[in-house]
DRENBA-688413 format. One record per residue (C-alpha): residue in three letters; chain; residue number from 1; x, y, z. Coordinates in steps of 0.05 Angstrom, whole numbers, plus 5000, padded with zeros to 4 digits. Example, Ala and Ser with C-alpha at 12.3 -4.5 7.8 and 13.67 -1.06 7.14 Angstrom:
<atoms>
ALA,A,1,5246,4910,5156
SER,A,2,5273,4979,5143
</atoms>
This chain:
<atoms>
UNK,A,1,4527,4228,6186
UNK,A,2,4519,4304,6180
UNK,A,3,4585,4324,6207
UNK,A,4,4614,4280,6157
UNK,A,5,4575,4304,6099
UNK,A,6,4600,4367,6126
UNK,A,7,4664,4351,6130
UNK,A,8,4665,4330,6052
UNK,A,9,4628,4389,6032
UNK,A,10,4689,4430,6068
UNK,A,11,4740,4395,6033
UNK,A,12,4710,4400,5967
UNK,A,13,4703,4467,5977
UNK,A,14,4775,4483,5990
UNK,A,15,4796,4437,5948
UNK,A,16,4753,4477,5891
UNK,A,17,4777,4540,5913
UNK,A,18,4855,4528,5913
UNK,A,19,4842,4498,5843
UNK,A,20,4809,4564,5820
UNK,A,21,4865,4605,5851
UNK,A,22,4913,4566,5815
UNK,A,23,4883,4568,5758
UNK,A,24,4877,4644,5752
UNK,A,25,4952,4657,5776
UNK,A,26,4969,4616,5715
UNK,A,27,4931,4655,5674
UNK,A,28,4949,4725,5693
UNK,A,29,5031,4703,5684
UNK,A,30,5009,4683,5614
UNK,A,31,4976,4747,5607
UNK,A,32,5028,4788,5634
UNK,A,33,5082,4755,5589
UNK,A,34,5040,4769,5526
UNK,A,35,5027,4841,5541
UNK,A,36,5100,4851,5548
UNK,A,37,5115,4843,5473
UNK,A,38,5109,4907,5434
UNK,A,39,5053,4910,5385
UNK,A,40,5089,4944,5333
UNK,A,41,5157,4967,5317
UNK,A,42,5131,5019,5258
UNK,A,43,5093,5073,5246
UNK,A,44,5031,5091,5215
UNK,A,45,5005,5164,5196
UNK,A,46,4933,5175,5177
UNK,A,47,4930,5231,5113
UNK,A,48,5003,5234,5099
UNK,A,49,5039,5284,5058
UNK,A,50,5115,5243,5032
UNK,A,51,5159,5290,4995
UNK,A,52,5208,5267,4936
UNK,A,53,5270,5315,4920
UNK,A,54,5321,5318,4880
UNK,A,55,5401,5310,4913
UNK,A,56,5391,5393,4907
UNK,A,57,5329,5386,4963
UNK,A,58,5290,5405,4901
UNK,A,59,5206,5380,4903
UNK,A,60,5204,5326,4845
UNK,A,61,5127,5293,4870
UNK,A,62,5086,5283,4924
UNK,A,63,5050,5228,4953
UNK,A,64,4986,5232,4985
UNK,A,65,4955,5181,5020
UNK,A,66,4887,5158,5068
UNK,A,67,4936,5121,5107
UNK,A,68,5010,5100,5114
UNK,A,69,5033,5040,5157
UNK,A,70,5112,5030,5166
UNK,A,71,5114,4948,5159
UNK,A,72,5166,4901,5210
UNK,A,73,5210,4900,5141
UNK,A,74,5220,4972,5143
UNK,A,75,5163,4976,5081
UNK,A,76,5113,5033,5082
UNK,A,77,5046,5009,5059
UNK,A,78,4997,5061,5033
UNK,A,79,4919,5069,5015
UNK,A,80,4878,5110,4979
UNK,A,81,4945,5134,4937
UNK,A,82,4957,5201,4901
UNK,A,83,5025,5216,4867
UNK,A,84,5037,5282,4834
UNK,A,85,5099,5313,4797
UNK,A,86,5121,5385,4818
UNK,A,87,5104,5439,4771
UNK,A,88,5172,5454,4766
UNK,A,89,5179,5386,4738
UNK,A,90,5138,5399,4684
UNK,A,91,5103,5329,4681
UNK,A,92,5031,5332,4670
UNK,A,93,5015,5267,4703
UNK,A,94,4981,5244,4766
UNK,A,95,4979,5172,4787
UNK,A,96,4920,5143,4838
UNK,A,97,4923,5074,4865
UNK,A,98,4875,5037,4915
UNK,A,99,4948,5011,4948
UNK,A,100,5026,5025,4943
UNK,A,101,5089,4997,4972
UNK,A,102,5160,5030,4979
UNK,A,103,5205,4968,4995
UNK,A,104,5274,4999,5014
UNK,A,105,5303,4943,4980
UNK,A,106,5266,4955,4907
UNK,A,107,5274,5013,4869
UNK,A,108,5208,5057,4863
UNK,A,109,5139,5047,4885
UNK,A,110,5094,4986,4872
UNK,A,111,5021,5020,4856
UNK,A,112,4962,4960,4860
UNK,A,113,4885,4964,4864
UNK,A,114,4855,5004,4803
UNK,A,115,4910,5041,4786
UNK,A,116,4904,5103,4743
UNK,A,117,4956,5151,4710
UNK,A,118,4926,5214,4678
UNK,A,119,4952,5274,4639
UNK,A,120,4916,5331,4602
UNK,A,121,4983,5334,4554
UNK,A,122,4990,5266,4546
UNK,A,123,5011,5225,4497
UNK,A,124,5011,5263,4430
UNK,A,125,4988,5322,4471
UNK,A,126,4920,5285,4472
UNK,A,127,4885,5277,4546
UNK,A,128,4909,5207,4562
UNK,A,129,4893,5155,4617
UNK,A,130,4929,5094,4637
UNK,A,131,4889,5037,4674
UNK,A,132,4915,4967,4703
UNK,A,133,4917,4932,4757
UNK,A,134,4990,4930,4775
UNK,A,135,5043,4986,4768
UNK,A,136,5112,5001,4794
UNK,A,137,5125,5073,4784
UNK,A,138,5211,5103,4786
UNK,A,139,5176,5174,4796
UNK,A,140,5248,5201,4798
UNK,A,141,5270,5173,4726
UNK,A,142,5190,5185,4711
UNK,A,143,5183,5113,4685
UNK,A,144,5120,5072,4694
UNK,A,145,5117,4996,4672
UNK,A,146,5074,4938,4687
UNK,A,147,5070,4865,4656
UNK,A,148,4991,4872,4667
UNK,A,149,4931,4883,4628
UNK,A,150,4928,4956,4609
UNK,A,151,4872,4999,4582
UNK,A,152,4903,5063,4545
UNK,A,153,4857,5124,4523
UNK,A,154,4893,5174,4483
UNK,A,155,4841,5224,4464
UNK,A,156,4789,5187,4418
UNK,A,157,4824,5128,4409
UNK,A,158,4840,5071,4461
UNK,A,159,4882,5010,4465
UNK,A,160,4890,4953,4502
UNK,A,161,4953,4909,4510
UNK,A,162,4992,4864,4553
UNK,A,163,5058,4903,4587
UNK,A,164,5071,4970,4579
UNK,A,165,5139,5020,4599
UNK,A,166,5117,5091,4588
UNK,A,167,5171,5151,4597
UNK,A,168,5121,5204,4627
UNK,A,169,5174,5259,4630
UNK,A,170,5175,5243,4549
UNK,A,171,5112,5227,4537
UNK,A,172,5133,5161,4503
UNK,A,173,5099,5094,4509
UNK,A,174,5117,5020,4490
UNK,A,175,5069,4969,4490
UNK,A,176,5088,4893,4502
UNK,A,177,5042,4838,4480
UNK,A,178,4970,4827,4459
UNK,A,179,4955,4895,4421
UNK,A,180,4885,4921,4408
UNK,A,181,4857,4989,4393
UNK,A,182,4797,5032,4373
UNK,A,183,4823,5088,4325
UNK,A,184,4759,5139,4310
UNK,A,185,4787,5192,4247
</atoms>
């Protein structure tokens, strides 16, 4: 009886071993296909510096970001956002964001995540600030709109409304819906 039960213990063995083997050869093609696919077909660049000029090559604004990430749909994704006009410009505004987009396909920049525009010669000449939650900025025609909630200081006196378009270049500003203010003398 022991040569048999050695015999069966043999068999098993092998029989557990060829199973492992196979198993793991499986598993490594698998692997090997998987790694072959490219993890992605963009870019990203950590503080980045993006340019906007004029047809003349002229500096119109900068953006200046934590972190920019080139998306599969040829979108650049941005964090911790900055956007400033040139001097030359002579638009006294900056715009922060927490997040931005530049879809190719859209015109201008899509600005999300506590967004801020401020200006020292705002509106009426008066320090302004702009605050919503949504924004898409043309910063080559200098136009900002939303169809958020937006919280406007001008100096003393602040409003709130619903929508907004706001010429920065001009220094004009339309509000949409839902209009509220605080107006000190």
């Amino acid at each position: 009886m022991q040569t048999r039960n050695l015999i069966i213990l043999a068999v098993l063995a092998i029989a557990a071993f060829g199973s492992w083997h196979l198993a793991r050869t499986n598993n490594v093609d698998e692997e090997l296909e998987v790694s072959r696919e490219p993890i992605s077909r963009g870019y990203y660049i950590k503080s980045a510096r993006i340019f906007g000029t004029d047809p003349a090559g002229n500096l119109v604004y900068e953006i200046i970001a934590d972190r920019a990430v080139q998306l599969e749909d040829e979108t650049v994704a941005f964090s911790d956002v900055n956007i400033r006009y040139a001097p030359d410009s002579q638009v006294p505004w900056t715009v922060d964001a927490d997040e931005a987009l530049i879809d190719p396909r859209k015109p201008g920049i899509q600005l999300s995540g506590h967004v801020r525009a401020i200006s020292s010669e705002g509106f009426q000449g008066s320090d302004t600030e702009i605050r919503t939650e949504y924004m898409e900025l043309d910063p080559e025609s200098y136009i900002a709109r939303t169809d958020q909630r937006v919280q406007i200081r001008i100096g003393a006196r602040s409003l709130t409304a619903t929508g907004m378009l706001a010429s920065l270049q001009e220094n004009q500003l339309e509000l949409k819906s839902n209009i509220s203010g605080k107006f000190l003398p």
